[in-house]
C-alpha positions as CSV (number, residue, x, y, z in Angstrom):
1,X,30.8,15.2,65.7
2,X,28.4,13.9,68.4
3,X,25.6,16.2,69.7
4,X,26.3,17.7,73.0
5,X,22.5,17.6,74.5
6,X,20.7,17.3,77.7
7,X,17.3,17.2,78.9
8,X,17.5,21.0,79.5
9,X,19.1,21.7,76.5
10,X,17.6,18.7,73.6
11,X,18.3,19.0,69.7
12,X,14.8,20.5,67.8
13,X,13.6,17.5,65.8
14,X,14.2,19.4,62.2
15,X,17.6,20.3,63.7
16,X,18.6,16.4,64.3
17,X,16.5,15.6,60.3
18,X,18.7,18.3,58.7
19,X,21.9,16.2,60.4
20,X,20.5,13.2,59.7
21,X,20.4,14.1,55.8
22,X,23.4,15.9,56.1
23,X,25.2,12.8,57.2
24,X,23.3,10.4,54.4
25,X,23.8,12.4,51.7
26,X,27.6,11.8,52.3
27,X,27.3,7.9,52.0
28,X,27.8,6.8,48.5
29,X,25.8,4.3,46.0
30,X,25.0,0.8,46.8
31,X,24.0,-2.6,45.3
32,X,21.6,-4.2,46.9
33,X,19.4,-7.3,46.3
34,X,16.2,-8.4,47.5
35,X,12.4,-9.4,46.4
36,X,9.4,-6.7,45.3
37,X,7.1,-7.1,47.8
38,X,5.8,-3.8,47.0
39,X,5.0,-2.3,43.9
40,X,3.4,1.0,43.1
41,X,2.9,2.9,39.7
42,X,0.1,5.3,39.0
43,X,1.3,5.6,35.3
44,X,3.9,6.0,32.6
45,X,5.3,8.9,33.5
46,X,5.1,8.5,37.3
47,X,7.8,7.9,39.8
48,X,7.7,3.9,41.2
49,X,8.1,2.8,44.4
50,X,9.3,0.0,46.0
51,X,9.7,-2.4,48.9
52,X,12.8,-4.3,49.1
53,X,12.3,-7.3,51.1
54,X,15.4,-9.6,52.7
55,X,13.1,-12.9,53.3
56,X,16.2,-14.6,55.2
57,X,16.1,-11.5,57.8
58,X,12.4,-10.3,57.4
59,X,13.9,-6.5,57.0
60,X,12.4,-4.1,54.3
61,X,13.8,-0.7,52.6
62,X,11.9,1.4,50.5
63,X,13.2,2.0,46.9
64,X,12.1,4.9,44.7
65,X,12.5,4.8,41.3
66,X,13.0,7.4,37.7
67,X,10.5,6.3,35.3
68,X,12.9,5.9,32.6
69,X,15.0,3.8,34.9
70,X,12.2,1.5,35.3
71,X,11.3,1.5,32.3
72,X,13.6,-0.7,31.3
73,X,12.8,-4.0,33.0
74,X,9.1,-2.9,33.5
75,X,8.2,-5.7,31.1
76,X,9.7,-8.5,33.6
77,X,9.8,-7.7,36.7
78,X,6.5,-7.3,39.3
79,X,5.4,-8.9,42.2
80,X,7.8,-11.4,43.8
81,X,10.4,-10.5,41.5
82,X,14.0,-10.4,42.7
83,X,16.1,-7.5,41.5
84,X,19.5,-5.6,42.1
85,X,19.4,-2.3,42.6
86,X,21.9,0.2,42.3
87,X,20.9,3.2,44.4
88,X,22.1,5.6,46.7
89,X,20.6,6.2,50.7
90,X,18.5,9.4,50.4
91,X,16.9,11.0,54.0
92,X,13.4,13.0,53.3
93,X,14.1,15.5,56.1
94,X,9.9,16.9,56.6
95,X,8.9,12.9,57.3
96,X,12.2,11.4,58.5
97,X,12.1,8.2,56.1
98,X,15.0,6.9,54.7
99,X,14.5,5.7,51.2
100,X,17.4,4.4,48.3
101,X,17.3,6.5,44.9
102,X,17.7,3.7,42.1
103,X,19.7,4.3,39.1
104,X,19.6,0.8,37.7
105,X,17.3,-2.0,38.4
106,X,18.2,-5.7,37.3
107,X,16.4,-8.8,37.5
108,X,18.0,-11.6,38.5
109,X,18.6,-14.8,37.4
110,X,15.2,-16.0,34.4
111,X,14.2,-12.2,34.8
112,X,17.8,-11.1,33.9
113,X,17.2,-13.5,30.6
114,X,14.0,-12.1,30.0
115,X,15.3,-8.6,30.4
116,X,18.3,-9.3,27.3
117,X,15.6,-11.3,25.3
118,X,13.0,-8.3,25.7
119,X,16.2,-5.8,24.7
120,X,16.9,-7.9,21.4
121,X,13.8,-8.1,20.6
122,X,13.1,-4.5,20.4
123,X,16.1,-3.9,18.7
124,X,15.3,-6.8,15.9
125,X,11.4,-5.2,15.9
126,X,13.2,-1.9,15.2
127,X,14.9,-3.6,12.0
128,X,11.5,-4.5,10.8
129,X,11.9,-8.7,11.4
130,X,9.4,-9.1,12.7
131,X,6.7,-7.0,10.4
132,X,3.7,-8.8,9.1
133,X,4.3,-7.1,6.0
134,X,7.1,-9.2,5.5
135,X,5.7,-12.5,6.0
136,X,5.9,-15.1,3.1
137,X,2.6,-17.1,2.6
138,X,2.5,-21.0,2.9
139,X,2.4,-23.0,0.1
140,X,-1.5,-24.6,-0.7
141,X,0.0,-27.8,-1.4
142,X,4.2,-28.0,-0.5
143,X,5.3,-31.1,-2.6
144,X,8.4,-31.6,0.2
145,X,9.2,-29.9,3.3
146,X,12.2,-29.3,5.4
147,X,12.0,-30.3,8.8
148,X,14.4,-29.0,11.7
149,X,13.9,-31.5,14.9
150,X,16.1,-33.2,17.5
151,X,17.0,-36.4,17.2
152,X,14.5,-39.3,17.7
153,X,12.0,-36.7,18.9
154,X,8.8,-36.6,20.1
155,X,8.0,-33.5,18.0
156,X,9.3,-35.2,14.8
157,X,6.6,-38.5,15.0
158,X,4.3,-36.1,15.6
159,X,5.4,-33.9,12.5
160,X,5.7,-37.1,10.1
161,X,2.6,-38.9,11.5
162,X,0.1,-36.3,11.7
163,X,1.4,-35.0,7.9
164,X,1.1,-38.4,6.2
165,X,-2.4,-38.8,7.7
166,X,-3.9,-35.8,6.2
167,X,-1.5,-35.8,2.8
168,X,0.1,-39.2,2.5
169,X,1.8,-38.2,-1.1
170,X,4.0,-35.5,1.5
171,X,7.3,-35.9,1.3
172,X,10.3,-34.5,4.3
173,X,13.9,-34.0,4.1
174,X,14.4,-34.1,7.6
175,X,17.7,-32.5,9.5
176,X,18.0,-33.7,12.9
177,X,20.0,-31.2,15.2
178,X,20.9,-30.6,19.1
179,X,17.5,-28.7,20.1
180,X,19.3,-27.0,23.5
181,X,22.8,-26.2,25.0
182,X,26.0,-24.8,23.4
183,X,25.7,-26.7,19.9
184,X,22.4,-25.8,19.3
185,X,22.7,-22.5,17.5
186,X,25.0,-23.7,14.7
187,X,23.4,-27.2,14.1
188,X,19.8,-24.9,13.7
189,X,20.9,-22.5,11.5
190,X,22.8,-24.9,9.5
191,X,20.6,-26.9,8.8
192,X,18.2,-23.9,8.0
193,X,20.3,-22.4,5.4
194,X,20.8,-26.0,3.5
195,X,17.0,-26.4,3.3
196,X,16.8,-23.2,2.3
197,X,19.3,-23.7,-0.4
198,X,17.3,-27.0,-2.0
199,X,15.0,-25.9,-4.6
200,X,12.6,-29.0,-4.6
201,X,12.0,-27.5,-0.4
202,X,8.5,-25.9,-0.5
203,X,8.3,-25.2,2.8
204,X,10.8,-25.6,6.5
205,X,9.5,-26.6,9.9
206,X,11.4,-25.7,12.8
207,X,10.2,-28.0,15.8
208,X,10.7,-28.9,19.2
209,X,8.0,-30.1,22.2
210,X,8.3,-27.5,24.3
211,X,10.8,-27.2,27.5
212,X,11.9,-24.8,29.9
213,X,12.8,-21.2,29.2
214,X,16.4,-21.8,29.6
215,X,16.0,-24.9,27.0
216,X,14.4,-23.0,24.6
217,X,17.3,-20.3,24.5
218,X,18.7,-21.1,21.2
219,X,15.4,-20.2,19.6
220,X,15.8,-16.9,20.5
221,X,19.2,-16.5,19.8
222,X,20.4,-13.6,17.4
223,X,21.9,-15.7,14.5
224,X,18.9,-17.9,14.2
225,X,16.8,-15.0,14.1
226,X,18.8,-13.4,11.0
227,X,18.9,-16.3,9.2
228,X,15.3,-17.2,9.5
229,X,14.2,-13.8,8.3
230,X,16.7,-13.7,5.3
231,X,15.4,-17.2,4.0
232,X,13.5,-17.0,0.6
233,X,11.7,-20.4,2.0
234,X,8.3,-19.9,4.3
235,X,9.2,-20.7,7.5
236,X,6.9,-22.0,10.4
237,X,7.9,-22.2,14.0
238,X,6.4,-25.0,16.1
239,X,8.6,-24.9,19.6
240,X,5.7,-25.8,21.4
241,X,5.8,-23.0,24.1
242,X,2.8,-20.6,24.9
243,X,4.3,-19.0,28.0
244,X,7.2,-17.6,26.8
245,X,7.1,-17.3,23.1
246,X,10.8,-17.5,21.7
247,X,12.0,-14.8,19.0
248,X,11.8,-17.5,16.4
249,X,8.1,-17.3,16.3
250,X,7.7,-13.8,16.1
251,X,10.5,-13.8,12.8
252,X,8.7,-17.0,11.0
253,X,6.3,-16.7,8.6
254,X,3.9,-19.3,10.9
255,X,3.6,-19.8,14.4
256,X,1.9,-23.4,15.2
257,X,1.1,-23.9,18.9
258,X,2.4,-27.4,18.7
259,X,4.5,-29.5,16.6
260,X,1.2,-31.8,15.9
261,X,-0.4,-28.5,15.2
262,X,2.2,-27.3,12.6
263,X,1.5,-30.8,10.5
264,X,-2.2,-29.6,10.6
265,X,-1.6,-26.1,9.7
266,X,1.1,-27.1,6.7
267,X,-0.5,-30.0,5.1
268,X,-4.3,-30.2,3.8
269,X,-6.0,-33.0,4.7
270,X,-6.7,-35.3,1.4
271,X,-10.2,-36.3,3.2
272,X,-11.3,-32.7,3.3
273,X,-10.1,-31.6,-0.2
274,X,-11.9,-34.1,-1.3
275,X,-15.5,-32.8,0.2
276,X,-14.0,-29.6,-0.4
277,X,-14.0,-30.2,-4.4
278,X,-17.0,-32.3,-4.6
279,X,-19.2,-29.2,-3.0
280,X,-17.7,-27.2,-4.9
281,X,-18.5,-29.4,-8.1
282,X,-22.0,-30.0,-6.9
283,X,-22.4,-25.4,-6.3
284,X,-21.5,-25.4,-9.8
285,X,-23.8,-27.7,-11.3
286,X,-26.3,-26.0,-9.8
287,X,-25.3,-23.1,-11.0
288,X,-24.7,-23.9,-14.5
289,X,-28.2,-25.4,-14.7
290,X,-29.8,-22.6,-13.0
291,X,-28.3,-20.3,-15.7
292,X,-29.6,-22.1,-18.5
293,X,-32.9,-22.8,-16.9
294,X,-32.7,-18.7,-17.0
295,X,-32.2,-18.1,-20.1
296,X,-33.9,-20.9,-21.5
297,X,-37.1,-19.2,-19.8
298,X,-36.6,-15.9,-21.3
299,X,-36.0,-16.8,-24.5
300,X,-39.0,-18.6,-24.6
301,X,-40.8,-15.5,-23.7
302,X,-39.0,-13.3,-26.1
303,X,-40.2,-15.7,-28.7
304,X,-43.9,-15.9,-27.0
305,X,-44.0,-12.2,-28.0
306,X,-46.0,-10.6,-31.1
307,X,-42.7,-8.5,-32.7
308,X,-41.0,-12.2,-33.1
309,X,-44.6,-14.6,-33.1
310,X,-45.4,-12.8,-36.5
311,X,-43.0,-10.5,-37.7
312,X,-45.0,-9.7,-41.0
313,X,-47.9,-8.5,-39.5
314,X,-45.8,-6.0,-37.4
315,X,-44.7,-4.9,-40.8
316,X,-47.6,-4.5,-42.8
317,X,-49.0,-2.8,-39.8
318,X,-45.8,0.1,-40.2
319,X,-46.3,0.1,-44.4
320,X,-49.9,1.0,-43.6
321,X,-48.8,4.0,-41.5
322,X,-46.0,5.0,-43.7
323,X,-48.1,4.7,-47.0
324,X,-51.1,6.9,-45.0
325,X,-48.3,9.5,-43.5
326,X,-46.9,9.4,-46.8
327,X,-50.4,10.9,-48.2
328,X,-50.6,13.3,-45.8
329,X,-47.5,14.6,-46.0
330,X,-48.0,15.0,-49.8
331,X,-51.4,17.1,-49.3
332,X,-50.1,19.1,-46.8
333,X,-47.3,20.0,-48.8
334,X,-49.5,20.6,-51.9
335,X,-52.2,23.1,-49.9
336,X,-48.8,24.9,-48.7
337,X,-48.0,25.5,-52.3
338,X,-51.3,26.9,-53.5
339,X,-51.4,29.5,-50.4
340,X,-48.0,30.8,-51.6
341,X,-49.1,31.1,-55.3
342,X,-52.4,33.0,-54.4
343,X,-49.9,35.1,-52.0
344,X,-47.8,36.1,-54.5
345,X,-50.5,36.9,-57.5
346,X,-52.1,38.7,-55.0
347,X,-48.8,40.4,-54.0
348,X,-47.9,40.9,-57.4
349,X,-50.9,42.9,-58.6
350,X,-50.6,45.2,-55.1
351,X,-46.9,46.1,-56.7
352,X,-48.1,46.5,-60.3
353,X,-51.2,48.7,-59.1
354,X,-49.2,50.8,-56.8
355,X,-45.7,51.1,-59.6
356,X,-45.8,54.7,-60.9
357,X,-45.4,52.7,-64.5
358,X,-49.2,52.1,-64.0
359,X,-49.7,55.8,-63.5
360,X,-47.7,56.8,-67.0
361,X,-50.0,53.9,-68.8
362,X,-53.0,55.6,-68.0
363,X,-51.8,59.0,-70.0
364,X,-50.2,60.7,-67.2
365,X,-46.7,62.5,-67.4
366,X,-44.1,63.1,-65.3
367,X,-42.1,66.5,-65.6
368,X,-38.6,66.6,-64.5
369,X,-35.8,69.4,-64.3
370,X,-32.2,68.9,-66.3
371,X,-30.9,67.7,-62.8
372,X,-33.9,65.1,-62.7
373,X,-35.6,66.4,-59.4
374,X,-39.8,66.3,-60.8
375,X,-42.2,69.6,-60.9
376,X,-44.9,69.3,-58.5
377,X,-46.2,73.2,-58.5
378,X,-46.5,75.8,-61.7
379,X,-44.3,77.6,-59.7
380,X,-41.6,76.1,-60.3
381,X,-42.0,75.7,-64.4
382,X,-40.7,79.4,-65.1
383,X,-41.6,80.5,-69.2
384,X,-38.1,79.7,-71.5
385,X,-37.6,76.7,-68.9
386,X,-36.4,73.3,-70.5
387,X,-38.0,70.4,-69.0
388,X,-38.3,66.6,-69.9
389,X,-41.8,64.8,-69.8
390,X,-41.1,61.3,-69.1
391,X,-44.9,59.3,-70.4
392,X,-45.3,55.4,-70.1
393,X,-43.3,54.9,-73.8
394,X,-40.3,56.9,-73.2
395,X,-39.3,61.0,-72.6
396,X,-39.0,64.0,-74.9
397,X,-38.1,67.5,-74.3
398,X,-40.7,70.1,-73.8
399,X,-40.3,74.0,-73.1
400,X,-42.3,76.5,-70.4
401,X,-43.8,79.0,-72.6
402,X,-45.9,80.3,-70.5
């Protein structure tokens, strides 16, 4: 309903923003198109916000934008870029701006390409296609390769000429194919999977010369993809395109810049295998002769020395010091055995002096009770008591008289 108001009786200004919203908020989602002239984001996980431009009617709108939403097409779209957005009017009452809340943001027209290609190939990274891991290495010397080309191509001269200049013995099975448009895809990928198949095929070249991103298509197309990474063949990609790489050279085992560049890359040159092997022949004459000079050298001074000049006198010098040790050891061992004899006589005759045998020999008796304990006192010899003298000859019995 329209305000009733009057210069004595105006609408507050947050009064008319609140109705303003109030009546915004009601209008539903829009798609609308136009170029980024604007673009604002502070990071990551910050909101983005835009200017949409109408060049044909120089009018603006200002877009804001989810992260996540933008997320998705953040890897094509930027300055100048012309989007769709699907977004719904939104009123920011304290500031009275009106703004479009974006739910989906789409590119439009190469940028909507880009936006699918840069889907897929996340999806095919996902899978692991594209992993270095994964990568077959090139053949040193590939007795034939496979070449993928268009017909009577620029990129297949340069293939042929620049490989039969560096390796002439090279030999191609060449498949020419439609390089762009609707036939492209199966003609490729045929003709992929029967070099593939050959056993005598070292090695398969895909190549074109370059073209325009929507020429270059079938390169990046699903299928061809696949098929490349399931091939037990190395693969190298030479599409000639550094802007806009296709999928095909992130899946192949080799990406060559150029055609030309994938002949250099693929075939050794015969010229400089040739310095190659004569350098290498020349390092290892050098080193086989320094190696014998080496030894040659300390042998000679092995043999320059005494132990191996005279190896006699080395020996007569040792029987001299074993015949003189030999002495030694034999009056050492000698002097060791005439100090133990004079220890033991004089041991021998400490024992026989101090035995109480000695004692008996010299006339003395020893008197000893019936339960052999010895009489040291008179005391103890009562008269009528039996005793046994024991002398140095034997015993005998004796009696106490008095």
């Amino acid at each position: 309903m329209a305000l009733q108001t009057s210069a004595e009786s105006p609408v507050p200004v947050g009064q008319l923003s609140r109705l303003i919203g109030e009546w915004i908020n009601r209008l539903g989602a829009v798609w609308v198109e136009g170029q980024i002239t604007q673009l604002n984001r502070r990071s990551r996980q910050s909101w983005v916000y835009l200017t949409l431009r109408d060049p044909s009617h120089e009018v603006s709108v200002n877009v804001v934008c989810p992260p996540d939403v933008f997320e998705e097409v953040a890897e094509t779209v930027t300055h100048g870029s012309r989007v769709v957005v699907h977004a719904k009017p939104s009123w920011y009452a304290p500031r009275g701006t009106l703004s479009l809340r974006a739910a989906r943001v789409r590119p439009v027209g190469v940028g909507e390409l880009l936006v699918r290609l840069e889907q897929l190939k996340r999806t095919l990274a996902a899978e692991g296609l594209f992993a270095a891991e994964r990568k077959k290495p090139l053949p040193f010397l590939p007795q034939r390769i496979g070449l993928v080309t268009g017909r009577a191509s620029d990129a297949e001269r340069d293939v042929l000429r620049n490989a039969s200049l560096r390796w002439p013995a090279v030999r191609f099975e060449v498949r020419q194919v439609a390089v762009q448009g609707a036939r492209a895809v199966p003609q490729v990928v045929g003709a992929v999977r029967e070099l593939d198949a050959l056993p005598e095929v070292d090695l398969i070249i895909v190549a074109r010369g370059g073209g325009s991103l929507e020429d270059l298509l079938p390169f990046s197309d699903e299928e061809l993809v696949r098929t490349v990474a399931a091939c037990r063949t190395p693969v190298v990609s030479a599409i000639g395109h550094e802007r806009d790489a296709p999928l095909l050279d992130l899946v192949a085992d080799l990406r060559a810049s150029t055609p030309t560049d994938a002949a250099k890359r693929t075939v050794p040159d015969v010229g400089e295998e040739h310095e190659r092997v004569r350098a290498l022949r020349e390092r290892a004459w050098r080193v086989v002769n320094g190696f014998l000079d080496r030894e040659e050298r300390g042998l000679a001074e092995v043999r320059s020395r005494p132990a191996l000049a005279d190896p006699h006198a080395v020996v007569e010098d040792r029987a001299e010091d074993v015949a003189s040790l030999l002495g030694r050891a034999r009056r050492t061992f000698g002097h060791r055995l005439d100090r133990a004899e004079d220890d033991l006589a004089h041991t021998r005759a400490r024992v026989v002096a101090l035995s109480p045998a000695a004692t008996l020999e010299r006339g003395y008796a020893v008197l000893q009770r019936a339960d052999g304990s010895v009489v040291r006192r008179p005391g103890e010899a009562v008269p009528g008591t039996a005793l046994r003298a024991r002398v140095a000859e034997g015993e005998f019995g004796v009696t106490v008289t008095e």
